[in-house]
C-alpha positions as a Python dict, from the first residue, in 0.01 Angstrom:
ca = {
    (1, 'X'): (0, 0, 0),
    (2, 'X'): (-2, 6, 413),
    (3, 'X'): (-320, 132, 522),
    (4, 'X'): (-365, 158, 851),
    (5, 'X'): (-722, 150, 975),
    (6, 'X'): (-799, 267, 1335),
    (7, 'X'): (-1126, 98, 1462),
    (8, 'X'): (-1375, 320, 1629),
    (9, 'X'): (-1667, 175, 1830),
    (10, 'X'): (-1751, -106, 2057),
    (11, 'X'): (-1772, -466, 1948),
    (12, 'X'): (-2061, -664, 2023),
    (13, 'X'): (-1973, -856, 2343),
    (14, 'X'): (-1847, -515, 2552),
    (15, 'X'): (-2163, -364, 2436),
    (16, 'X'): (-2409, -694, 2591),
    (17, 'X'): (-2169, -706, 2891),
    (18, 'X'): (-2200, -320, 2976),
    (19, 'X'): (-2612, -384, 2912),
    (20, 'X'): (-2571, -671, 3140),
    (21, 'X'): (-2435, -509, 3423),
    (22, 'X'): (-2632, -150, 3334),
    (23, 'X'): (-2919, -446, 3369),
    (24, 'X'): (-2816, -582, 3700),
    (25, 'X'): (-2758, -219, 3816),
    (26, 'X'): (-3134, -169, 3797),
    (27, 'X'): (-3302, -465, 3923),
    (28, 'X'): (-3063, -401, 4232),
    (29, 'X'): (-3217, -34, 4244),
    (30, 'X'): (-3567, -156, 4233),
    (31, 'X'): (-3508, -419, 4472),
    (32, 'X'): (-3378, -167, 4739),
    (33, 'X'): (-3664, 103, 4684),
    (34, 'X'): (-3898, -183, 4695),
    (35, 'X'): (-3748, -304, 5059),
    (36, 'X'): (-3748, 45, 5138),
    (37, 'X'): (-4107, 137, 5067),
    (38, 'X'): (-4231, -135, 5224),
    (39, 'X'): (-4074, -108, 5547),
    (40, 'X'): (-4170, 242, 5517),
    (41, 'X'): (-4571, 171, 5504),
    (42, 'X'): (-4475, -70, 5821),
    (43, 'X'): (-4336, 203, 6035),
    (44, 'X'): (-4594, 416, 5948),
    (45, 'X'): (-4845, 176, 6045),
    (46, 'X'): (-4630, 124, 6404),
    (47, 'X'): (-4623, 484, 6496),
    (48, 'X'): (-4996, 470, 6426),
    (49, 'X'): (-5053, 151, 6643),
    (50, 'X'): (-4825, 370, 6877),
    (51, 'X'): (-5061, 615, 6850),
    (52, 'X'): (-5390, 457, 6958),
    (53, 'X'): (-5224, 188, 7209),
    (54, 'X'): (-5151, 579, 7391),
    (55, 'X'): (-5450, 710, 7358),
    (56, 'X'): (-5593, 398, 7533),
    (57, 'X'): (-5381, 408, 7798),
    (58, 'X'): (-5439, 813, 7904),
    (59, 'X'): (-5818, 702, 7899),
    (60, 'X'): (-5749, 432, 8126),
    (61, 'X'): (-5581, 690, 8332),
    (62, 'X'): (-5871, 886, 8325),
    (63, 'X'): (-6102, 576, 8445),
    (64, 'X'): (-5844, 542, 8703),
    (65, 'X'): (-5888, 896, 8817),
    (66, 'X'): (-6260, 908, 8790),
    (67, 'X'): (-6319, 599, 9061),
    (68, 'X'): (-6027, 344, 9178),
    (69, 'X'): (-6318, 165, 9336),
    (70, 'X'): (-6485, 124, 8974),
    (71, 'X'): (-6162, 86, 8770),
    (72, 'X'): (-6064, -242, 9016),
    (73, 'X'): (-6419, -405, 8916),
    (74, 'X'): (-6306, -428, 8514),
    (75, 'X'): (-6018, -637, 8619),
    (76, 'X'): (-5977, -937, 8775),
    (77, 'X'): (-5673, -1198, 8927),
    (78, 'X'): (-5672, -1329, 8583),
    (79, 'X'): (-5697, -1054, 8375),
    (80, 'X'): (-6001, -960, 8152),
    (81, 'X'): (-5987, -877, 7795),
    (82, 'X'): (-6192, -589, 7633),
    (83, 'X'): (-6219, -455, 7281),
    (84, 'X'): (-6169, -79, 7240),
    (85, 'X'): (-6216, -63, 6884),
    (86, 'X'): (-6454, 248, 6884),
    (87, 'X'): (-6356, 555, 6839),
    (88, 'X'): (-6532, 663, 7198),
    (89, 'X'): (-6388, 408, 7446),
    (90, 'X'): (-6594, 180, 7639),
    (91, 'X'): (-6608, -134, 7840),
    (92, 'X'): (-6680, -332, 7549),
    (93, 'X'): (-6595, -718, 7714),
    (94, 'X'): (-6378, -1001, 7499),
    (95, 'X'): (-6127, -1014, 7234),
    (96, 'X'): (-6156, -758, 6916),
    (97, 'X'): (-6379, -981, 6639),
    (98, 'X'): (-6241, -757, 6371),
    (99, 'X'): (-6053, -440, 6276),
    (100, 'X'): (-6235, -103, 6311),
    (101, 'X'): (-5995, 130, 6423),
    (102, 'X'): (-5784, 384, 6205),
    (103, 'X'): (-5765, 533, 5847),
    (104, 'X'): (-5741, 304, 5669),
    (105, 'X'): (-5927, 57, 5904),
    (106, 'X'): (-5652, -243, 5932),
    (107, 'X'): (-5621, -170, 6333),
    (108, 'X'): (-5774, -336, 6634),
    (109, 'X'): (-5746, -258, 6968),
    (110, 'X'): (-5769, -473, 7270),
    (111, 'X'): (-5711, -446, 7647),
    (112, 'X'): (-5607, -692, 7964),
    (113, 'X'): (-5696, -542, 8245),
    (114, 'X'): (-5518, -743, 8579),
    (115, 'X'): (-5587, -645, 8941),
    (116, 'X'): (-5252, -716, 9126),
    (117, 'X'): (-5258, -756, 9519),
    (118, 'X'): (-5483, -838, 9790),
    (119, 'X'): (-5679, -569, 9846),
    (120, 'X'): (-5608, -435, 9499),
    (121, 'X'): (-5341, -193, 9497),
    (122, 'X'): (-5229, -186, 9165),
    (123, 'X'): (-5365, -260, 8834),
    (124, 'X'): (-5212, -401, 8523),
    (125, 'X'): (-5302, -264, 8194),
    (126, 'X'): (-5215, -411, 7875),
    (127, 'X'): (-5318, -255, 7554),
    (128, 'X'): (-5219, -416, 7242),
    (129, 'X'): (-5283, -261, 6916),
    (130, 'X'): (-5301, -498, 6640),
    (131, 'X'): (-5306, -488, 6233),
    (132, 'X'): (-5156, -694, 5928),
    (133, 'X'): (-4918, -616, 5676),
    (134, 'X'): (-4882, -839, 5346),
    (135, 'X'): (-4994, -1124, 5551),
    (136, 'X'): (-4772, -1053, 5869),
    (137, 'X'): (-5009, -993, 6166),
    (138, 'X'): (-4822, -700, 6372),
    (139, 'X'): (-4846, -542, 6695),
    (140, 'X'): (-4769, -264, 6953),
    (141, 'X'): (-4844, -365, 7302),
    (142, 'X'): (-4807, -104, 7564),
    (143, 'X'): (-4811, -231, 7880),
    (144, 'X'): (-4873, -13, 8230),
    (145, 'X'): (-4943, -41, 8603),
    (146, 'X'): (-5152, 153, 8801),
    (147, 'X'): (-5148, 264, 9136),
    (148, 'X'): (-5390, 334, 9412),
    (149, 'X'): (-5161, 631, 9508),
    (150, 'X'): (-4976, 800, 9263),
}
């Protein structure tokens, strides 16, 4: 008697090496959404920083505006820092202690203000908006010069 059996089914070594590479399939996945979402959360934090660093520099086009004769005294040959942390801007003088700025509050703001020329006829402004990600400290500096007559 010839019986011929047909075997149906997977033996037990195709069956771990699909699960193996089913296996490495995922941990590749979640490695790539991982990367992804984080540098997500970072651009979203740079068009923020964007976001501010521009609003600093249209009120410092403002101050300009208001009085040249004023907006020369905050600077000087060396450049002067200021903190505008608040959400109302002010000449608040020296580097930003902490962050205060933004939802949620990871942002500071800071300012160099450098008179260029003798007289001053231009101004240097360089706003630098600053906050940390997973232990990275990040910025966005926007830097501008301003003129007597423009």
């Amino acid at each position: 008697m010839n019986i011929n059996k047909t075997k149906k089914g997977f033996s037990l070594i195709e069956v771990l090496v699909f699960t193996s590479v089913l296996g490495l399939f995922f941990v590749a996945a979640i490695s790539v959404t991982t990367f992804n979402l984080k540098n997500m959360k970072i651009q979203e934090h740079k068009i923020l920083a964007t976001r501010y660093a521009e609003e600093a520099v249209e009120w410092l086009r403002e101050e300009k505006e208001d009085d040249w004769s004023v907006f020369i005294t905050r600077g000087s040959g060396g450049g002067n820092t200021y903190c505008l942390n608040s959400g109302s801007f002010d000449w608040t003088a020296g580097s930003c202690e902490t962050c205060s700025l933004g939802t949620p509050v990871i942002f500071k703001r800071e300012l160099i203000i450098t008179n260029l020329g003798t007289p001053v006829d231009q101004v240097e402004g360089l706003v630098t908006v600053y906050w940390q990600d997973m232990g990275t400290i990040l910025s966005v500096p926007i830097k501008t010069v301003f003129k007597l007559l423009e």
